[in-house]
N, C-alpha and C positions, 0 to 999 in steps of 0.2 A: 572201050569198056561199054559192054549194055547194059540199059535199064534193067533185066534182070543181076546182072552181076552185082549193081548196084544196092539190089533190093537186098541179095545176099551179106554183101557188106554192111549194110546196115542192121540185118539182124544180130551179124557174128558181133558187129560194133555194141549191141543192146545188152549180150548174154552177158561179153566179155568183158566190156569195158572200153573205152572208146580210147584214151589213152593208157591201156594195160598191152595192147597189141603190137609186138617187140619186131615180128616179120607172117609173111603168109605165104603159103606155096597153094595156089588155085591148078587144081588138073584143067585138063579140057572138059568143057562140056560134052556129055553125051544125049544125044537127039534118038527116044526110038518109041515107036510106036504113038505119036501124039506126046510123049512126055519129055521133059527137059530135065536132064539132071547133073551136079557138079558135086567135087569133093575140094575141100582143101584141108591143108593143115596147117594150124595156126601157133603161132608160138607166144606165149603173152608174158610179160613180167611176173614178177614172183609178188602178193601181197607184201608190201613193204612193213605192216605191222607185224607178219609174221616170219619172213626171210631178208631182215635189209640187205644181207650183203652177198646173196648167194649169187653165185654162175649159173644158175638155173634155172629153167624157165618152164611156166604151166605148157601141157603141150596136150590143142583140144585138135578131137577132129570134127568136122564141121560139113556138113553136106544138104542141100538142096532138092528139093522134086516139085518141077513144075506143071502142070497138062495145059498142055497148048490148043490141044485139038480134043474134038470128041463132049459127049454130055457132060465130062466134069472139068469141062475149060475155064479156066481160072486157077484152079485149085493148088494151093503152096503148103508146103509144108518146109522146115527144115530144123535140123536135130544140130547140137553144138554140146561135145560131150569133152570134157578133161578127160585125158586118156593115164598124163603121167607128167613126168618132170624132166627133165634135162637140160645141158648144154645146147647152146644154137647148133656145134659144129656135128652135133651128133643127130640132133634134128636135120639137118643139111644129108646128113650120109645113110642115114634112114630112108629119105625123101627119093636120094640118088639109088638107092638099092631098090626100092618099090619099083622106081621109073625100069631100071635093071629088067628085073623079075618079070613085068607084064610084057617084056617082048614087043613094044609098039614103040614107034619113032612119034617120041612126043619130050618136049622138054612141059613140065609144070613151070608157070610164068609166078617169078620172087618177085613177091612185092615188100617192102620194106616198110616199116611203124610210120613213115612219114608220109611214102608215098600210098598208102593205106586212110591217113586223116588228111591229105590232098582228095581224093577219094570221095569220100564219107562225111558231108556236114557233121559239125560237133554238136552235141546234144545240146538243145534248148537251156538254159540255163532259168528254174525257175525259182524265181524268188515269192516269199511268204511274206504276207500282209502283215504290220504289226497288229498286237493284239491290242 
C-alpha cells in the first residue's frame, strides 16, 4: 500500500465515514504525463437512523488526482460522490462488468470494511472541556 493510496483512504474515511465503509473496490493507478490518478468504488452502510434493516448499501464513487511532476507538484485534489444504493452482490457485478467493458487485464483489488480500518487510523476522538 502507498502513501498516496493511504492519503486516499483517509480522505474517502473523512467524507464517508470511518466505520460506514462496508467494502472498496480500488482500480489501478494511472501514471501520465507527471499526474497520478486512481478511482475506486465504495460501498458504505446505509444511515442506520434512516434504513435499519435494509440490504442496501450507499454506493460512492471516489477518485483521486495527484501531480507529481511539473510547476504544480504537490497538488491533490479528490472528489467522493454518492452515486446510488444497492445490494453488495450487485455492486460486485457492476464492478466485474466495468472491468469486462474497458478490455484491459486488470482485476481492481477488494478490500473489505476491516481490512479498510486496518488501513486507515480511526479518527481522533475529541473530547470537550466541561463547561
Amino acid at each position: 500500500m502507498t502513501e498516496t493510496t493511504e492519503r486516499f483512504f483517509r480522505e474517502i474515511s473523512d467524507r464517508v465515514g470511518y466505520d460506514q465503509v462496508a467494502e472498496l473496490y480500488l482500480f489501478p493507478v494511472i501514471r501520465q504525463s507527471g499526474v497520478e490518478a486512481a478511482v475506486a468504488v465504495v460501498a458504505a452502510y446505509p444511515d442506520p437512523l434512516v434504513e435499519s434493516h435494509s440490504p442496501r448499501h450507499v454506493v460512492y464513487s471516489a477518485s483521486y488526482r495527484s501531480t507529481v511532476k511539473g510547476t504544480d507538484r504537490g497538488k491533490w485534489s479528490v472528489d467522493v460522490v454518492a452515486e446510488a444504493d444497492a445490494p453488495l452482490i450487485t455492486i460486485e457485478e457492476v464492478v466485474r462488468g466495468v472491468v469486462q467493458r474497458s478490455g484491459e487485464q486488470f482485476q481492481p483489488e477488494h478490500i473489505t470494511g476491516a481490512e479498510f480500518r486496518a488501513i486507515v487510523p480511526a479518527p481522533a476522538i475529541v473530547l470537550s472541556e466541561p463547561a
